[in-house]
N, C-alpha and C positions, 0 to 999 in steps of 0.2 A: 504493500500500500504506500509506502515512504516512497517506491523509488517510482510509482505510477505518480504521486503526487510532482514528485521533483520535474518529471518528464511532463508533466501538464504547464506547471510553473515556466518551466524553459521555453517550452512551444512559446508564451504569451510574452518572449521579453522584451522584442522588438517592435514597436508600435511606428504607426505612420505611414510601412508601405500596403502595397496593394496586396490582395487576397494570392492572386496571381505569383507575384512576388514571393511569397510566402511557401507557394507550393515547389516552386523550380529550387528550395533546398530540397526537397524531397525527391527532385527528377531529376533528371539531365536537361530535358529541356526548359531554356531561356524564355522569360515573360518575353511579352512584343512590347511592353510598356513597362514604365517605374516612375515612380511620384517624388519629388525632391522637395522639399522646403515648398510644399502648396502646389508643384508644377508639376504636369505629364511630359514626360521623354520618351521617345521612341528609345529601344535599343539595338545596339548592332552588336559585331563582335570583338568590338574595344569595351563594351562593358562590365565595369568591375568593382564598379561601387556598391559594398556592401552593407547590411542591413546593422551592423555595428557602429559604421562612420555615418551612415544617413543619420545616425540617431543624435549626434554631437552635432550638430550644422546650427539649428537651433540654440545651442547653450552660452555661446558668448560669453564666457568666463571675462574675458576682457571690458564687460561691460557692467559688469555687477558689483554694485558698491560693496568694498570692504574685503573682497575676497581678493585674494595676495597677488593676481596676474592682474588684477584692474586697479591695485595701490599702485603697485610699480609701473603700471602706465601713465596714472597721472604723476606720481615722483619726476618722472622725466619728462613729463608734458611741462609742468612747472619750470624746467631750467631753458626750457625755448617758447618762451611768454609772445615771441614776436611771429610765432610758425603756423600756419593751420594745423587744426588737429582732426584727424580723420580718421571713424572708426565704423562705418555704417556700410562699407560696399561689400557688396553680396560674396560670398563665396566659388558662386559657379562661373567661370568664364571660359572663354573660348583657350583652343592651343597658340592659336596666334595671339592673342593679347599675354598667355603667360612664359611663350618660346621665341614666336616667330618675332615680335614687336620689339623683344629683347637683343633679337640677331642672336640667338643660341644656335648652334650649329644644326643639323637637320638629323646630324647621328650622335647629340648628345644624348648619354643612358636617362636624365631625366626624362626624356618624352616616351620610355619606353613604358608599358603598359605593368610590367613589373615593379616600376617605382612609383606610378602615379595614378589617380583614382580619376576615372573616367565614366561620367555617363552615357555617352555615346564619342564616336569618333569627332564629331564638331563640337563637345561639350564635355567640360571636364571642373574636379575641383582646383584652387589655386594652389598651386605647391610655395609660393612666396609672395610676399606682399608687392614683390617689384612687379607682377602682372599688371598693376595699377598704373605704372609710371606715364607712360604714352597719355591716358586718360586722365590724369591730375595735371599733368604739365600742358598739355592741350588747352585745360580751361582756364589758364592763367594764371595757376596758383604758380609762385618761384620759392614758398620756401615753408615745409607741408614735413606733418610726423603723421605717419598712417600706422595704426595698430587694428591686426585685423587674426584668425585663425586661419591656418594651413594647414594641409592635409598630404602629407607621404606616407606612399607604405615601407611599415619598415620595424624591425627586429621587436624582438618582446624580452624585456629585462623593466629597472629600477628609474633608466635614467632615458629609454625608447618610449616613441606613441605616436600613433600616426596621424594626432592632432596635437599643432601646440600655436605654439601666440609668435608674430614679429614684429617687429615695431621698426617701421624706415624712416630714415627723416631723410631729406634731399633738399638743395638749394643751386637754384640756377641763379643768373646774373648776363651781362653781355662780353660782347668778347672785345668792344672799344676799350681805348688805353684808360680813358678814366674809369671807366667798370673793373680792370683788372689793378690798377691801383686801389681802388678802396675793398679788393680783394685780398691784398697784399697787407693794407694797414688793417684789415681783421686778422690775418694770421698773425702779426706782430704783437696784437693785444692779445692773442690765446696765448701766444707764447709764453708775455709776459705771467698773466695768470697761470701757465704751469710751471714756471719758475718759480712762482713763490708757494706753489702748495707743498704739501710732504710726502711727493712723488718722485720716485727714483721710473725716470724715459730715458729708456733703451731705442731708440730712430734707426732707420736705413735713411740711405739717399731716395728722394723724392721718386727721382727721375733716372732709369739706369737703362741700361743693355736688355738687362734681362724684365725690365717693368719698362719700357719704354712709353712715352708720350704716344697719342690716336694721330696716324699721318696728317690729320685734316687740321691738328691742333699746334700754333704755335707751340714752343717747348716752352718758351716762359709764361706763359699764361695756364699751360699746364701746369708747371713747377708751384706757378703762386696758388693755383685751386687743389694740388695733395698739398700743399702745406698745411690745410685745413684738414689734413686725413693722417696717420699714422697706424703701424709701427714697421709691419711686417709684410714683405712682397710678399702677394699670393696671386692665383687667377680666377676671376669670374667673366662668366659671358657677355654679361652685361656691365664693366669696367674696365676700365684702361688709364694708367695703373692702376693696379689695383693693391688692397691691402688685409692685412687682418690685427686685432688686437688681441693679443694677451696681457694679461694678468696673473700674475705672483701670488695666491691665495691658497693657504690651507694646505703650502709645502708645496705647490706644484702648480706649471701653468696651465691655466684656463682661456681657452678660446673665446673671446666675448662679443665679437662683434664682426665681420666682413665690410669692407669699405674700398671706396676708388672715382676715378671722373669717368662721370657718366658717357655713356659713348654717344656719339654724336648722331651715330643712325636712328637713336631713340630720340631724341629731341629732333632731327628732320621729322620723322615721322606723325610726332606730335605740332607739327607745322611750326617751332623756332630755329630754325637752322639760325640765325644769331646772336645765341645761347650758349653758353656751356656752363659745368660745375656737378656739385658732387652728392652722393648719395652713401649711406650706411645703414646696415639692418644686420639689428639682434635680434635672439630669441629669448623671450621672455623666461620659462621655464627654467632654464640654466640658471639666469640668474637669481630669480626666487630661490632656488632651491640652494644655491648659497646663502643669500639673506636670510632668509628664515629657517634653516635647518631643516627642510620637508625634503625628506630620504628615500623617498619614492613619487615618482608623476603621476600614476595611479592620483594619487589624493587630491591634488587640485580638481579632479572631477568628482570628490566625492561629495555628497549631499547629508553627510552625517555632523549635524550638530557640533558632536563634540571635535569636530575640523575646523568649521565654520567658525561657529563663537569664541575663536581665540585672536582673529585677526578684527582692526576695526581698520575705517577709509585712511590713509596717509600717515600710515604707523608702522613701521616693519619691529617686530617682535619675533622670538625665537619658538620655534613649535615645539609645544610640548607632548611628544606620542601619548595614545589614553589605550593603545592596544598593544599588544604583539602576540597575535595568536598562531600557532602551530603551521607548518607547513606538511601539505598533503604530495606526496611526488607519484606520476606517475610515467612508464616509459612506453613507448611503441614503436616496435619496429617492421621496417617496410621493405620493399622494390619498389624503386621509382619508374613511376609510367614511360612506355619509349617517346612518347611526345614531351618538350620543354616542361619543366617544371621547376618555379625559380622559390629560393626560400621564402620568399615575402606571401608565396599562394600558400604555404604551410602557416606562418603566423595569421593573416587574414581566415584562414578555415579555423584557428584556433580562440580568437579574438570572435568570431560570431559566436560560438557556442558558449564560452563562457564568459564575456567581456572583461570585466574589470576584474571577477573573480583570478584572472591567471596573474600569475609574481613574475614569471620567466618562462620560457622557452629555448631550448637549448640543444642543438645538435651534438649528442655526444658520442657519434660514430659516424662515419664514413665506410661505406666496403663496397670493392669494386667483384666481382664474382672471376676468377682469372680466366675463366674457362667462357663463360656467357658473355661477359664484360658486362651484366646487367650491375645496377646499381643501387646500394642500401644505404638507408638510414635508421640513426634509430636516434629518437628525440625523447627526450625528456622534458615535460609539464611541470610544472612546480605551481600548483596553487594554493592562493590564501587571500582569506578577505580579512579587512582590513579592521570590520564588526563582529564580526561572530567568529566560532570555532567552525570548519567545514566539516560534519560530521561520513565518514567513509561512503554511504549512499550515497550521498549527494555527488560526491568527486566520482564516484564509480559511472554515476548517471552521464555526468559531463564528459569524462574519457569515453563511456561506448558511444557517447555523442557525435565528439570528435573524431574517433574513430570512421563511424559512419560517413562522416563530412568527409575526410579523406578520400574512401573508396568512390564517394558517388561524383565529388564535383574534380577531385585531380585523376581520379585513373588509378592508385597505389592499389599493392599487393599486401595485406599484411601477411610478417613472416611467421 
């Protein structure tokens, strides 16, 4: 009776999609339609948005007073008093507003269906807030902090999830000699201001060989708009040069931020050819989870009181755990189907059946068969919620779940 209950309770936990929807876990075949945030879409065979991620699209953590990803948003909305602040645009956009717009290359691994959540082939979720950019600079904002959620698929642990918050700020200007002098005398006042704080910067050269100036762009009016950007040469699609920021905290450094001057096809596009200047986006979650001490991302989704009532609006405080209940492990192992099968289609099959109940996912074999060359895994589950004890039914109910979900939607053998 426990484990008919549990299996009744599971069927009902995803609310929102269609009936249809519903059924094609139970088939192989594909709905002809899916309902998103109020909207019908056709589907084709890019679709892979699942009934897990549909479910977050709605929750806007970002927007909800008091809760730790919408402190820290205003935290730093506060230190750019003179910026737009932008947090309202939809989540679904097309591949060209979040690839093509950008000038990411055409066989960059983002746009492949393994890293990104797609409702049909002309419609998908946004994987970074820079999807926006072409569409804020167009309308004439020049100098704009957009905080919005993103969606990749991607790995199941502590510090993974295939929803989390970014925040961009961007600022354009002209590219006349007076525009690029009062360019200049704003780096000069950061600078001064980071001189006298009690910050030990570590810099590269602005402008190198290897991070080189955009051929379209003078070098020195390049050089003056990163001087507004540091620390570290890195590459994005969408920057040139480009940078990234670390941080020294808690004995080790931390990644905090990606940055660079913005590339010029993106502001053609947006009809200022000109224009130029620079753009940065963090993610939120990282650095909550330093400020506040919240030791899994799980939690900022949780709707449990004793999480909630500890944070109030514009207050970073240290989290104090109210649980730590046992963990339930289980393992399965398989043959991989002879068609593609990338790990992100194992954690998305493992993410619907249980959601937030899973702690980690974990590949802990690999075997190649010498003789067939067929291929195995074997994975290990690690679940626990973060409220209650998981009592053995219930976990048993979710593994032959799981299970299930395997054979029906990838093709596996279990061994």
């Amino acid at each position: 009776m426990v484990s008919l209950l549990l299996q009744t309770r599971l069927l009902h936990r995803f609310t929102g999609w269609t009936t249809t929807l519903a059924r094609s876990c139970q088939s192989t075949s594909a709905p002809s339609h899916i309902r998103v945030l109020e909207e019908t879409y056709l589907t084709d065979d890019y679709t892979n948005l699942t009934p897990s991620i549909s479910s977050k699209l709605s929750r806007r953590l970002h927007a909800q007073k008091g809760h730790p990803i919408s402190t820290l948003r205003s935290l730093i909305e506060n230190h750019f008093p003179d910026f737009a602040h932008l947090s309202s645009l939809s989540p679904i956009v097309t591949p060209y507003q979040n690839f093509d717009s950008l000038s990411f290359p055409v066989d960059h691994p983002g746009r492949a269906k393994t890293d990104s959540y797609y409702i049909n082939r002309n419609t998908m979720l946004r994987t970074h807030t820079s999807a926006h950019e072409v569409e804020v600079f167009a309308k004439g904002t020049e100098r704009w902090l957009l905080t919005a959620d993103v969606y990749r698929r991607d790995e199941i642990d502590a510090s993974h999830y295939p929803v989390f918050h970014q925040m961009e700020g961007a600022k354009i200007f002209g590219t006349d000699a007076s525009s690029i002098e009062r360019a200049e005398q704003e780096s000069q006042q950061l600078e001064r201001q980071l001189a006298a704080s009690n910050i030990v910067i570590e810099d590269v050269q602005h402008i190198s060989e290897t991070n080189p100036a955009q051929p379209s762009h003078d070098v020195r009016s390049s050089e003056v708009t990163a001087k507004n950007l540091k620390w570290i040469e890195a590459y994005f699609p969408f920057t040139g040069p480009s940078y990234e920021v670390e941080v020294f905290f808690g004995g080790k450094w931390l990644e905090i931020l990606g940055c660079g001057v913005v590339l010029q096809s993106t502001l053609d596009r947006a009809g200022i050819p000109n224009k130029m200047g620079w753009a940065f986006g963090l993610g939120l979650e990282r650095i909550a989870m330093i400020l506040y001490s919240i030791p899994d991302i799980r939690l900022f989704w949780s709707g449990d009181p004793r999480f909630l009532s500890q944070f109030t609006h514009d207050k970073i405080n240290v989290f104090k755990p109210y649980s730590k209940y046992p963990a339930s492990y289980r393992d399965v192992s398989f043959w991989k189907p002879d068609s593609d099968m990338h790990d992100n289609d194992l954690y998305d099959v493992v993410r619907d059946v249980a959601g937030d109940l899973v702690e980690d996912v974990a590949i802990i074999d690999r075997f190649t068969h010498p003789k067939t060359q067929r291929r195995s895994l074997t994975v290990r589950v690690v679940y626990r919620s973060f409220d209650r004890s998981l009592v053995n039914d219930e976990v048993n109910v979710l593994q032959s779940q799981v299970v299930s979900r395997l054979k029906e939607r990838i093709g596996v053998e279990i061994r």
